[in-house]
N, C-alpha and C positions, 0 to 999 in steps of 0.2 A: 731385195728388200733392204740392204745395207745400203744402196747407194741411195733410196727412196730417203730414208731414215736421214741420212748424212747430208743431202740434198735441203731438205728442211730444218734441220739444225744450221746446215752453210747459211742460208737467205736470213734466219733471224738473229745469228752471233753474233751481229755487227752493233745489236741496238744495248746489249750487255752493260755498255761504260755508261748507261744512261740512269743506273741505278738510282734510286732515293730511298732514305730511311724509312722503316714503314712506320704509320701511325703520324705522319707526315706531310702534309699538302693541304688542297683545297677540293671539293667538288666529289667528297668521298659517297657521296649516293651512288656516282657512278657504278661501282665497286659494288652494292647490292642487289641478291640475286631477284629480277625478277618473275621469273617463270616458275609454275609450281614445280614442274616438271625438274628444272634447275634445283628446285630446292629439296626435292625428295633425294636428290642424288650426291649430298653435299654440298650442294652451294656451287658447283660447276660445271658446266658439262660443254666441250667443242669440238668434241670428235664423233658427235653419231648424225650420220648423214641420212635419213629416214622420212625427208618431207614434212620436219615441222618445224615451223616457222617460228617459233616459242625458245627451240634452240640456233637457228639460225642469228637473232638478234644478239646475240655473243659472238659469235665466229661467223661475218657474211661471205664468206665462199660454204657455206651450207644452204644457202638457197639454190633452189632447182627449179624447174622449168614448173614443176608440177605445182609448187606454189602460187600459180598465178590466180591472182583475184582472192587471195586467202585474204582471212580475218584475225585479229589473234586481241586475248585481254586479258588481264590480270590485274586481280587486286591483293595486296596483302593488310593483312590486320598486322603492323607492326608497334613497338613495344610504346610506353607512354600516350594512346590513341595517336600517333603517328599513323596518317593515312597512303600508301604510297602503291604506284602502278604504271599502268604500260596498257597503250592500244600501235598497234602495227598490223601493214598492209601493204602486199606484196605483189607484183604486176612483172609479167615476162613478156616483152618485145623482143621480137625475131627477127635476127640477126643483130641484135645489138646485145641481151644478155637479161640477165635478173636483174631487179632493181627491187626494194622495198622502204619504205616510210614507216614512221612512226614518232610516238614524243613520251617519255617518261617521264612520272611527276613524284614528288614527295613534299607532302604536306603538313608540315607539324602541327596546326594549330592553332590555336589562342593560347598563348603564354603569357602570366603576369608580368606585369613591369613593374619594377624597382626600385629604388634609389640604392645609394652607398650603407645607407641605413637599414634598409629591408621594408621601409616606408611604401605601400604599394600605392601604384597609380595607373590602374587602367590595363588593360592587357594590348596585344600587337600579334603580328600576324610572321610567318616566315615559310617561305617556300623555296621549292628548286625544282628545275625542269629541264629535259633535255631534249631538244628537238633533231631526228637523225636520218640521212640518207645514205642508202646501203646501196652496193653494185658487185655481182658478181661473175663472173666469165667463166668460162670452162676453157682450158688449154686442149687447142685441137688434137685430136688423137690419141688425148693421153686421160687417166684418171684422174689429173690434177684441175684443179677449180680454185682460183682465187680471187680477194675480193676485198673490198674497202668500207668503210662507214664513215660521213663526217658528221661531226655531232656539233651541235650551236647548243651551248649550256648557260642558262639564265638562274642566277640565285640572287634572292630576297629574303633578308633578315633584318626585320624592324625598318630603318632607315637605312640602312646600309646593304649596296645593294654592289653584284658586281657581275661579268659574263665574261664567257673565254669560247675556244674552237678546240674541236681533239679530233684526229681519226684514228680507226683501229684497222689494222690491218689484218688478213688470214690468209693464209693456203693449208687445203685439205686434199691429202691422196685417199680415195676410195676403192675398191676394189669388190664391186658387186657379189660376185660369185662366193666368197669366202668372209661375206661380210664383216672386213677388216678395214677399218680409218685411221689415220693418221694425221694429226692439223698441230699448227701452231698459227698464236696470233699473238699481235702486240696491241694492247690498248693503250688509250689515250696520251696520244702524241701529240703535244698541244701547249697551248700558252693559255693561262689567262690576261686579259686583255684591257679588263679593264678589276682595278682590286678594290676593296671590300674597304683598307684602309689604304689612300692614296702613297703610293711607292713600296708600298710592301706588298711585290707580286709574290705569291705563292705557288708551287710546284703542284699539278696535276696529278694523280695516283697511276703512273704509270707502271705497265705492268707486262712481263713477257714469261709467255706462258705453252704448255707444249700439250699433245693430249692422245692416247690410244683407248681404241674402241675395240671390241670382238667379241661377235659372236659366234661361238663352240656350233661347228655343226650338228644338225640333231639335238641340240639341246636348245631348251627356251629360256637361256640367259644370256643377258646382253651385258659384258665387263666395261665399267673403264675407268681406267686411269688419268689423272690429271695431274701436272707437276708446273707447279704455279710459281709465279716471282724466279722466273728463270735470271735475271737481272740482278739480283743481292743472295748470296748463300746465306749469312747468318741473321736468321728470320729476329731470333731470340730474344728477350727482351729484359735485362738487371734492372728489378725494383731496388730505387736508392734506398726504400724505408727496410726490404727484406735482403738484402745481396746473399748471395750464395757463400756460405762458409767454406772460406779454404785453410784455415786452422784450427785447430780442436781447444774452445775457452779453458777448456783444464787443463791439458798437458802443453798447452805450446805449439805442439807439431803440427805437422802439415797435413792436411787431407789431401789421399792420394784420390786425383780424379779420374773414372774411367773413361780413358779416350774414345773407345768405341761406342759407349753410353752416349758419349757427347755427340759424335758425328752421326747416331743413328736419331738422335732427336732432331738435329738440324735439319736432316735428311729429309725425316718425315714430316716435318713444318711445311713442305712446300708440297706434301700429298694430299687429293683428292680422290676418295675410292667409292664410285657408284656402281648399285648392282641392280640390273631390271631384270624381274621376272613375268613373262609373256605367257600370261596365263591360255588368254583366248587371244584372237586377233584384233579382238574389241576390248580387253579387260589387261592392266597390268600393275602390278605390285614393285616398289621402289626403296630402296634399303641406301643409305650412303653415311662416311663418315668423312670428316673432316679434323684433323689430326690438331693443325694450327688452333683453329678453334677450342677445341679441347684443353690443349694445353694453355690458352690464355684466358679461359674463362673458368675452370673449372674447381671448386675451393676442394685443397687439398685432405680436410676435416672429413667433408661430405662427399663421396666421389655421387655424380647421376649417371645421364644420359649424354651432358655437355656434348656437343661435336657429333651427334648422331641424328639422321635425319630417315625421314620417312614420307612413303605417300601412295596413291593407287594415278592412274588414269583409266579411261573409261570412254567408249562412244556410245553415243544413244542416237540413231536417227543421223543424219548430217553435220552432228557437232559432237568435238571429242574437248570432255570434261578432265581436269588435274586438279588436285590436289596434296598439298606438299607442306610437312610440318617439319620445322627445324629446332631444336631443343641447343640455347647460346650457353646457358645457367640455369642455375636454382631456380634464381627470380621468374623465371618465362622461358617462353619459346613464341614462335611466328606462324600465323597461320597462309596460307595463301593457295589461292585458287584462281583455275584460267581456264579461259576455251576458247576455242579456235573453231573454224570453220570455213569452210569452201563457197562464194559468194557465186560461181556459177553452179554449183547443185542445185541449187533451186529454181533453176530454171533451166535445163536440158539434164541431159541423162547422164553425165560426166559421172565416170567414178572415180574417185582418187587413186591417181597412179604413186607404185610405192615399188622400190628395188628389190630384185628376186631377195625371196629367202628373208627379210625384213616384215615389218608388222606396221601399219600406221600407227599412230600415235595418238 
């Protein structure tokens, strides 16, 4: 297992010096989660290998054979009537490997137009999309599977308009019996191509990221861990208008700062902790937090829910339904919901194949 672990960490150390400030770039829809399933779990999820296609579109060495002729859609109700989703569709040819398609949208709407005076004149339109092909391969004789995505990203805003290319990269070790996963992937490795204002290209939301998965034998939960922004440690982020005090306004002196305080918040900026519980093999409940989240949205006055997420899945008949509620702040949370289904069920007797000891989705 050490040399697995260490194996996966070797292949993606190298893309590390490729870090960017966060809060930084262009094309940040990427970056949003769209699967319900994704969302009830914290916003991440790249390491359960289980035959759905919903998490496969994050990490594609998560496609299997079993996906073939799958269907998969989601919508989310996101914040300010911002409408945004995902349809994907996933096809396995023999001897050459997995492949799937798909295009992701986000649509803001009709927004007012302006001037410098606040004089309105008529409203305008702004969108973004990403159109993406995925390949996966399994490595002969081994539990490793990995696998690529190139994405063609189109955005529109008002008049100004701009497109760029990214692929994301993965490899996942599985290991059926003991249902344990292990993946790391890097997202969007890419240029934009053409910019928004002419000579000022902007940096893509690149991202390197690692993930474990396990389910406890005999037991009907499914752990995982994600540790994201492998690329930059200090997630953190100094408000100019609040800075952190390091001297005390009355006495002068110094505030001593807890180092371990410090390294254990950084630490956990870059966690994602999802938890499934597998009620039936048709019904499941989803619990996740998100740490980052939390601590950058959350008003110190009012502690809530910030950075906690929730959601169920469910099969009814031939189609397995999600739902997935993520709570950002005070002001709102997101709602979103997906389903997915097998395109040859309905017309021969195929039942969906699913790895011992696992649960379909």
């Amino acid at each position: 297992m050490r040399k697995i672990t260490f194996l996966l960490l070797s292949t993606f150390i190298s893309v590390f010096s490729f870090g960017q400030i966060g809060g930084k770039g262009t094309y940040k829809f990427l970056d949003i989660p769209v699967s319900a399933r994704v969302t009830a779990l914290g916003g991440n999820l790249i390491s359960v290998k289980d035959n759905d296609l919903n998490v496969a579109i994050i990490n594609p060495s998560l496609l299997t054979d079993s996906m073939d002729n799958n269907l998969a859609l989601s919508f989310i109700n996101y914040f300010g009537g911002i409408k945004f989703g995902y349809v994907a569709y996933a096809k396995h040819y023999k001897g050459l490997g997995n492949f799937s398609t798909g295009i992701k949208y986000l649509d803001y709407g009709r927004i007012p137009r302006a001037d410098e005076l606040g004089n309105l004149d008529g409203t305008f339109g702004a969108s973004e999309m990403s159109v993406n092909l995925a390949y996966e391969r399994s490595i002969i004789d081994t539990n490793f599977t990995v696998g690529a995505t190139l994405k063609t990203i189109y955005s529109h805003l008002e008049y100004y308009t701009s497109w760029g290319s990214a692929v994301d990269l993965g490899a996942t070790y599985f290991r059926p019996k003991s249902n344990f996963a292990i993946a790391a992937v890097i997202n969007n490795i890419g240029r934009q191509w053409r910019e928004y204002d002419s000579g000022n290209r902007e940096p893509l939301p690149f991202q390197v990221q690692l993930g474990i998965s396990k389910r406890p034998k005999h037991v009907p939960v499914r752990l995982s861990f994600i540790y994201q922004h492998l690329e930059k440690w200090d997630l953190t982020y100094e408000d100019p208008a609040n800075p952190t005090q390091t001297v005390d306004p009355l006495t002068g002196a110094a505030i001593k700062q807890n180092k371990y305080k410090i390294f254990g918040d950084k630490l956990m900026r870059h966690m994602v902790i999802g938890t499934e519980f597998i009620i039936t093999k048709n019904m499941f409940l989803r619990v996740g937090y998100n740490y980052e989240r939390r601590k950058e949205l959350k008003i110190p006055e009012k502690r809530g829910m910030d950075g906690f997420s929730f959601g169920f899945g469910f099969r009814v008949y031939k189609f397995h339904f999600s739902y997935g509620r993520a709570v950002y702040h005070l002001a709102g949370a997101t709602n979103n919901f997906s389903i997915s289904f097998d395109l040859n069920s309905f017309h021969s007797n195929k039942t969906t194949v699913v790895f011992p000891a696992t649960a379909p989705q």
